[in-house]
LUMTORTOR-939546 format. One record per residue (C-alpha): x, y, z; residue number from 0. Coordinates in steps of 0.05 Angstrom, whole numbers, plus 5000, padded with zeros to 4 digits. Layout:
N
<<X, Y, Z>, NUM>
...
***
This chain:
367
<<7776, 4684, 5771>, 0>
<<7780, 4743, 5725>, 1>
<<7721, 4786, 5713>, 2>
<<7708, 4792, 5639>, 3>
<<7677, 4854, 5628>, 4>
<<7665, 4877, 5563>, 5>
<<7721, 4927, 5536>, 6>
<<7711, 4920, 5460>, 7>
<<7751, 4986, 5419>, 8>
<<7689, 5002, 5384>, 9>
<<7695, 5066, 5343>, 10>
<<7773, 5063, 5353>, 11>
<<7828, 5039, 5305>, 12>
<<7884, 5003, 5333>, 13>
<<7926, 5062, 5331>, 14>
<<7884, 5089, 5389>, 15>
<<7852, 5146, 5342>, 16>
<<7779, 5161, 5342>, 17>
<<7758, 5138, 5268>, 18>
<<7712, 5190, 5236>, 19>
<<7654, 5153, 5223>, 20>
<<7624, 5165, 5153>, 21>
<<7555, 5187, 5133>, 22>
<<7498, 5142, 5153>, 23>
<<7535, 5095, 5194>, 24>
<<7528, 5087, 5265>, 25>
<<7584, 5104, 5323>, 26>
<<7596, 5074, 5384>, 27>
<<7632, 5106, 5439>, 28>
<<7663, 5072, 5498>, 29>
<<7665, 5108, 5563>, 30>
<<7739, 5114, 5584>, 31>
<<7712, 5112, 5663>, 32>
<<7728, 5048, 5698>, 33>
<<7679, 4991, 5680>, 34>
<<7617, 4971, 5718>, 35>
<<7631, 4898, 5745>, 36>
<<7569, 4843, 5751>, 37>
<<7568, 4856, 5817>, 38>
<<7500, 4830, 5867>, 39>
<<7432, 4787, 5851>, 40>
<<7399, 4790, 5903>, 41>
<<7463, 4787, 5961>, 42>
<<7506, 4737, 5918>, 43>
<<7560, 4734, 5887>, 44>
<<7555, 4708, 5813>, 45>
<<7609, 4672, 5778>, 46>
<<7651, 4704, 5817>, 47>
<<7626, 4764, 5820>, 48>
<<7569, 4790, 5878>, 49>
<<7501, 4807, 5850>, 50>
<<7440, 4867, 5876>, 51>
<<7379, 4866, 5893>, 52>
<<7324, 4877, 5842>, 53>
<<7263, 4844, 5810>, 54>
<<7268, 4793, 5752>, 55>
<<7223, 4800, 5684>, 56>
<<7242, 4740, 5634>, 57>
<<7306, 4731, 5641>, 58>
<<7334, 4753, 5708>, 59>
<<7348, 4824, 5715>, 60>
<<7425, 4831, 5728>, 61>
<<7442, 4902, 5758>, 62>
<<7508, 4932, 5744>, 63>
<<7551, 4969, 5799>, 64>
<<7615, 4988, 5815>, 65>
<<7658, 4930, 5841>, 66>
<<7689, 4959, 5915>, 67>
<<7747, 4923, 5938>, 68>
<<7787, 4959, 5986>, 69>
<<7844, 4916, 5971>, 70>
<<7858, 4908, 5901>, 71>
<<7895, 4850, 5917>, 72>
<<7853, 4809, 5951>, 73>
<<7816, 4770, 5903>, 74>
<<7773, 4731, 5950>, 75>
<<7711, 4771, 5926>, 76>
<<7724, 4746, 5861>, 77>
<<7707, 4673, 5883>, 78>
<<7670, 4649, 5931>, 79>
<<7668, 4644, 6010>, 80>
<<7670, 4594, 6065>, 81>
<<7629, 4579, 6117>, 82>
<<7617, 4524, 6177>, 83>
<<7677, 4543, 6201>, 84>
<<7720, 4537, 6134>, 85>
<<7689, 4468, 6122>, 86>
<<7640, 4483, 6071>, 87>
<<7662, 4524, 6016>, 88>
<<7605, 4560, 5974>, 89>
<<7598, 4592, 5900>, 90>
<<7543, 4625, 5868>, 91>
<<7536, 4622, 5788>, 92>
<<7483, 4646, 5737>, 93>
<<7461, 4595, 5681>, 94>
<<7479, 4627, 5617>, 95>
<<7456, 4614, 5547>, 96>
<<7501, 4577, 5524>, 97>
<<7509, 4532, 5579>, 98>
<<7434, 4506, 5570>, 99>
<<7413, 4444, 5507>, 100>
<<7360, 4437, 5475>, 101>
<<7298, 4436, 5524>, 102>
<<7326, 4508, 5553>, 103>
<<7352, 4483, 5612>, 104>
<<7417, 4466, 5640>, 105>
<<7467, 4393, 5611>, 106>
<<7494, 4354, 5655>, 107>
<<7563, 4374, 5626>, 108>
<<7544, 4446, 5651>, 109>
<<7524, 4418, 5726>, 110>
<<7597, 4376, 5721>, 111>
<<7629, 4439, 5704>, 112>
<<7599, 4485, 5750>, 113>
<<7629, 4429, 5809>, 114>
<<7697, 4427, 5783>, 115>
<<7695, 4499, 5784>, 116>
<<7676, 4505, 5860>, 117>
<<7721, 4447, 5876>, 118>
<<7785, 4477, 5846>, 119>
<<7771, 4549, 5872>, 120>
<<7757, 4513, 5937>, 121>
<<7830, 4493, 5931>, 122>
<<7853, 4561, 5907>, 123>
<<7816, 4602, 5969>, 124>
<<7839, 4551, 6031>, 125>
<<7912, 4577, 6016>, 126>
<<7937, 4510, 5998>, 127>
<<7941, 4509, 5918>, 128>
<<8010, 4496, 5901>, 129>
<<8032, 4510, 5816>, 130>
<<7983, 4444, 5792>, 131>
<<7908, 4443, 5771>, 132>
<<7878, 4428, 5837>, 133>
<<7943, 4401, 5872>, 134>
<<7972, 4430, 5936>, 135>
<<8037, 4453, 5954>, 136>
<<8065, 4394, 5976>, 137>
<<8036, 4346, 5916>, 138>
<<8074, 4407, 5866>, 139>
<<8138, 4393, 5893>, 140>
<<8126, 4329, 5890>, 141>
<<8090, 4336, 5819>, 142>
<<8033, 4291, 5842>, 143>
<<7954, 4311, 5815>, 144>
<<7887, 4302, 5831>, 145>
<<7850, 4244, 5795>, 146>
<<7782, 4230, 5798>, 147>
<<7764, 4150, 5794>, 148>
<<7682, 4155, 5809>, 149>
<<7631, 4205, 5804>, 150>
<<7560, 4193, 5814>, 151>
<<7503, 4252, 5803>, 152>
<<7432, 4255, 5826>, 153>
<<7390, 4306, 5786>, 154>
<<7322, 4333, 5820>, 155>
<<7312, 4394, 5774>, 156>
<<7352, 4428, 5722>, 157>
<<7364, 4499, 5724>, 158>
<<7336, 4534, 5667>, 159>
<<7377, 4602, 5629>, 160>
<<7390, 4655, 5671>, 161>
<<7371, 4621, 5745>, 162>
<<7417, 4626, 5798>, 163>
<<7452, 4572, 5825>, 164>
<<7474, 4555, 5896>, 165>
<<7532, 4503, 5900>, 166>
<<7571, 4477, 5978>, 167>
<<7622, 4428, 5972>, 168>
<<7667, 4401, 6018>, 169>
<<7725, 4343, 6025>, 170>
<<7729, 4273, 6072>, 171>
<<7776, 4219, 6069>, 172>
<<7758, 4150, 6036>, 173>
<<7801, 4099, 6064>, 174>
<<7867, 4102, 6067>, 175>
<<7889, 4132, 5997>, 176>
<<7829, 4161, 5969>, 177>
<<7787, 4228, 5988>, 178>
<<7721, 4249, 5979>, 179>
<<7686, 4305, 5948>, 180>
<<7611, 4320, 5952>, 181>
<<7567, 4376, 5929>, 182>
<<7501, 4407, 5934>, 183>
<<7465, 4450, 5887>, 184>
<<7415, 4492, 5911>, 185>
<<7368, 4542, 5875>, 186>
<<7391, 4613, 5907>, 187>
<<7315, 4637, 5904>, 188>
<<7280, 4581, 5940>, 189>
<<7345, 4540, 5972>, 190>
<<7312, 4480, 5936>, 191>
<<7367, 4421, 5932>, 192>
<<7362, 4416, 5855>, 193>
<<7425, 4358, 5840>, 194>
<<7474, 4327, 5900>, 195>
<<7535, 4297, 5876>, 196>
<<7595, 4259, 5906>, 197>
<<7666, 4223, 5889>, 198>
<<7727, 4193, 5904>, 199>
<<7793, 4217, 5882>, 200>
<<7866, 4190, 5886>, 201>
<<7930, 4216, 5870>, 202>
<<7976, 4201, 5810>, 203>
<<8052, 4223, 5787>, 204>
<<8048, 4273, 5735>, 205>
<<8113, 4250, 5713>, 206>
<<8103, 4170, 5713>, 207>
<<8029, 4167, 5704>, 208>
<<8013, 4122, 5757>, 209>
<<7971, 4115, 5810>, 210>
<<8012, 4130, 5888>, 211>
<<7993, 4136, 5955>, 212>
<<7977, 4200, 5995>, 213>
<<8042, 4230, 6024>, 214>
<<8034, 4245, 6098>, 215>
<<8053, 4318, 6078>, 216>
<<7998, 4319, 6045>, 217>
<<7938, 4288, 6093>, 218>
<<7960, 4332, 6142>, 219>
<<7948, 4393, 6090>, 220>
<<7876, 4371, 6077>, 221>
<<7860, 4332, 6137>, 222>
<<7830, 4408, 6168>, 223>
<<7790, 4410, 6119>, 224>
<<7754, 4340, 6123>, 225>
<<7682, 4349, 6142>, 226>
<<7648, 4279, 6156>, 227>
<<7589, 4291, 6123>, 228>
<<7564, 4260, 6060>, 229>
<<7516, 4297, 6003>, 230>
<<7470, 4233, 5980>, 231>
<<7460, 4183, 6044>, 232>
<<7490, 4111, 6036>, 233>
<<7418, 4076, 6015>, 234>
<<7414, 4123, 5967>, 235>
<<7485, 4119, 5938>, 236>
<<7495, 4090, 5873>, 237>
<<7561, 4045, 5891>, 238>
<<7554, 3979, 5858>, 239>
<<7592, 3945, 5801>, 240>
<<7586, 3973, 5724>, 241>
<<7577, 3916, 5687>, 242>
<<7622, 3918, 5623>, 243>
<<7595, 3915, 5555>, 244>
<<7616, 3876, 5500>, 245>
<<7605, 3882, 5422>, 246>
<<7565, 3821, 5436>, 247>
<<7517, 3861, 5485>, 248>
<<7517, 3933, 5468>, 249>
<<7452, 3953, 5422>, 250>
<<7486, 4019, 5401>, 251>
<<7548, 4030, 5384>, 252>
<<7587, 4102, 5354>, 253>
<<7654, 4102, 5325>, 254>
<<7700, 4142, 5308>, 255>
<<7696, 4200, 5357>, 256>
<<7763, 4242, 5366>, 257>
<<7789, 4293, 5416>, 258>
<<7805, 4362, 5404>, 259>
<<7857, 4409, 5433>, 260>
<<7812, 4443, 5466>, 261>
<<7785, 4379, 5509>, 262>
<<7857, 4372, 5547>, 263>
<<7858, 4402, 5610>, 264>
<<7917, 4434, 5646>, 265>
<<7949, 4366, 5670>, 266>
<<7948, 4349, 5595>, 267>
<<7891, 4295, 5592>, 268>
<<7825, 4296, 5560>, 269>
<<7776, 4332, 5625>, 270>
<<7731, 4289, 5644>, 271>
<<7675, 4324, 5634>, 272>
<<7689, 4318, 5558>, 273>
<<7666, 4246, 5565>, 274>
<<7601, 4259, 5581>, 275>
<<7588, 4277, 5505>, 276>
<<7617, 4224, 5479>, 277>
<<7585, 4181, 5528>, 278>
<<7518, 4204, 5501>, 279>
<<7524, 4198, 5429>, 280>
<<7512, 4128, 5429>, 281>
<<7444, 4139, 5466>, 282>
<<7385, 4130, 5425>, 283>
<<7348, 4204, 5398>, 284>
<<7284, 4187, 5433>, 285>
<<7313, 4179, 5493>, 286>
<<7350, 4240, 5493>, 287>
<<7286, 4283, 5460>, 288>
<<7234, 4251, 5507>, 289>
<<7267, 4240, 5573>, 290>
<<7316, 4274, 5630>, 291>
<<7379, 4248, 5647>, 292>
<<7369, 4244, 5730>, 293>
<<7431, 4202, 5752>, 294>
<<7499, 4188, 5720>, 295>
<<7550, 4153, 5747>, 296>
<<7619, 4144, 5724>, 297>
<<7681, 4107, 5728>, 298>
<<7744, 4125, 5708>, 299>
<<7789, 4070, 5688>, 300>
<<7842, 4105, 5647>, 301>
<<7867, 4165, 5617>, 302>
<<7855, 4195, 5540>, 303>
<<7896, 4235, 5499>, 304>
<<7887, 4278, 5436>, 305>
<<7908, 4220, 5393>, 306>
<<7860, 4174, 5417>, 307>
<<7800, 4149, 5371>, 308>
<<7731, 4128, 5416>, 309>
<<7675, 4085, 5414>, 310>
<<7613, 4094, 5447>, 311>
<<7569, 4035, 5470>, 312>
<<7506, 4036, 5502>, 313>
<<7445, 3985, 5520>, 314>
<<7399, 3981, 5564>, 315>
<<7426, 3955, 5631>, 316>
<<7368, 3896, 5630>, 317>
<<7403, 3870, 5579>, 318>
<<7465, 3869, 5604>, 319>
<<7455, 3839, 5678>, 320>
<<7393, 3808, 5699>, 321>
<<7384, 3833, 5758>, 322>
<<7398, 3914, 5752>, 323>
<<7368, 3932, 5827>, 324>
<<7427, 3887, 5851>, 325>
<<7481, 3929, 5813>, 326>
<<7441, 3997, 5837>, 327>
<<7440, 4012, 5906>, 328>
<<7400, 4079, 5902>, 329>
<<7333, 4040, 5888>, 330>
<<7308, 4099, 5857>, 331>
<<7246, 4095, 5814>, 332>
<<7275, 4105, 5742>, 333>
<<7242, 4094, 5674>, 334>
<<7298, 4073, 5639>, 335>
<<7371, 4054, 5657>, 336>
<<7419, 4053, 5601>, 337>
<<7505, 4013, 5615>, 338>
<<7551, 4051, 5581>, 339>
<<7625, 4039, 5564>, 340>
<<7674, 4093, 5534>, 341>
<<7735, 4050, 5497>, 342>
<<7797, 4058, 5448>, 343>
<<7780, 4038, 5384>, 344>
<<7834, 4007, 5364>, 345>
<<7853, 3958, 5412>, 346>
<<7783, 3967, 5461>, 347>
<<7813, 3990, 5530>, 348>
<<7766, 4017, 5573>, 349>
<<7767, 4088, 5586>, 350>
<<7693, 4099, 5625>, 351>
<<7640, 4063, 5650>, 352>
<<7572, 4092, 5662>, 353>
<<7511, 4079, 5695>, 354>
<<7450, 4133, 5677>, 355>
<<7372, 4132, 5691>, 356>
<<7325, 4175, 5655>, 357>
<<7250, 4195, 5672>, 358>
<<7198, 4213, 5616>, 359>
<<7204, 4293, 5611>, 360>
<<7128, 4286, 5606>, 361>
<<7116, 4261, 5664>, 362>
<<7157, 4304, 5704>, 363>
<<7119, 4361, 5670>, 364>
<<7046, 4332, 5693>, 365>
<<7079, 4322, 5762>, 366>
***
């Protein structure tokens, strides 16, 4: 990960020549010393970067020092670190303002972003990334890819702009062709577990875009790296069916939502995280203005490209099944559940289902 550091030519034309600056106006000079790097808050390394000591007023104070890496190229400091014995990898990363909505705090698109990021510089730092997004040297030659097929979050607390975030995550296997991924996100300050977070991911042809088994060449790349430990216990799991919904019983429905260029991702499908959005469209405004999103799960039953038009359907799960606690295994006290299904809209193939429970924002605030 680069570190972006701000190097803007102000009070220079692109020639490289000082510009005179007229009467009354105001000029900027940039210091032609090496730039100071984001560097320590408080012992840790932020988005990428390691952080000082130092108190916080508002917004957390951020002090600037010289990045010192003996080796310029050994970008491990850059990232983050492992620890248990290279099981567990860890990454720290500052909320910024753009990555909170409209209550000041945190999306869950930011909190699935922030994991893909530690999962894929996981991959980078063990030594194993081959020339794919996420794939290792022995699925590039054999131009396989990562795929997720599940995901399911459980949100205690959102972090709010400018709070630092703590997030471990580590691999497992899941059966036979499948692995596992879990996370935890702490709060660096307090080590509060704010949102835990697990799935399952398979492998598919990059070429062929199907679905094939785990090479041996590759198990016995990851297999080191299993750790058999799981981020939300079993009881608490969310693993039961999505029930599908229909025109007949959807109660809100959006059409007509298209992906952009800029929502394919580097194995040339729309990310996954992009669906969240869409997902959420088709929730009513109350809901979203009046209540947090504390669990979402997803899963992934085909691919999307740029030329795809989407539909959004939601209703509440109660109408859809009669019996939701059957269909939910986390039991978890909820005040409303919502079924959600992410389609083509021209000939309705599912793309996503979803599962997501939401408690009153006002309560949360009296508790």
């Amino acid at each position: 990960m680069k570190n972006i550091v701000g190097m803007a030519k102000l009070g220079f034309c692109s020639s490289g020549n000082l510009i005179k600056p007229k009467r009354r106006s105001l000029l900027l000079i940039a210091s032609a010393q090496k730039p100071q790097s984001l560097d320590m808050i408080n012992g840790k390394k932020v988005n990428g970067i390691s952080v000082g000591e130092g108190p916080y007023t508002g917004i957390k104070k951020i002090e600037l020092i010289k990045e010192n890496v003996a080796d310029k190229s050994d970008h491990s400091s850059l990232v983050g670190r492992f620890v248990e014995e290279r099981h567990v990898y860890r990454q720290t990363f500052i909320i910024r303002s753009y990555e909170i909505g409209p209550d000041k705090t945190a999306t869950m698109e930011t909190l699935m972003n922030l994991l893909q990021e530690t999962a894929l510089n996981h991959v980078r730092s063990s030594g194993l990334a081959g020339n794919g997004f996420g794939a290792t040297r022995e699925m590039s030659l054999r131009k396989l890819i990562w795929v997720v097929t599940r995901i399911h979050v459980q949100v205690e607390r959102y972090s709010s702009w400018g709070d630092v975030v703590e997030i471990d995550t580590w691999v497992d296997a899941a059966g036979k062709n499948a692995m596992r991924r879990d996370w935890i996100i702490r709060d660096y300050n307090t080590q509060e577990i704010m949102t835990r977070a697990t799935s399952t991911w398979v492998i598919m042809n990059h070429e062929t875009r199907r679905l094939t088994k785990i090479p041996e060449q590759v198990k016995q790349e990851v297999i080191p790296f299993y750790l058999n430990r799981t981020a939300i216990a079993d009881e608490k799991n969310d693993i039961g069916k999505i029930d599908k919904l229909t025109d007949e019983n959807a109660e809100q429905i959006r059409s007509g939502l298209a992906p952009r260029w800029s929502d394919m991702d580097a194995n040339q499908h729309v990310n996954n995280v992009k669906y969240i959005g869409w997902i959420l469209e088709s929730v009513p405004l109350p809901v979203l203005e009046e209540y947090s999103l504390t669990s979402m799960t997803l899963e992934y039953r085909r691919e999307c490209r740029q030329s795809n038009l989407l539909e959004s359907l939601t209703s509440s799960t109660a109408n859809v099944t009669e019996d939701s606690n059957k269909n939910n295994s986390s039991n978890r006290k909820a005040d409303l559940e919502y079924t959600h299904l992410l389609r083509m809209q021209d000939d309705k193939a599912e793309i996503v289902r979803a599962r997501t429970e939401w408690q009153s924002k006002q309560k949360q605030n009296y508790e």
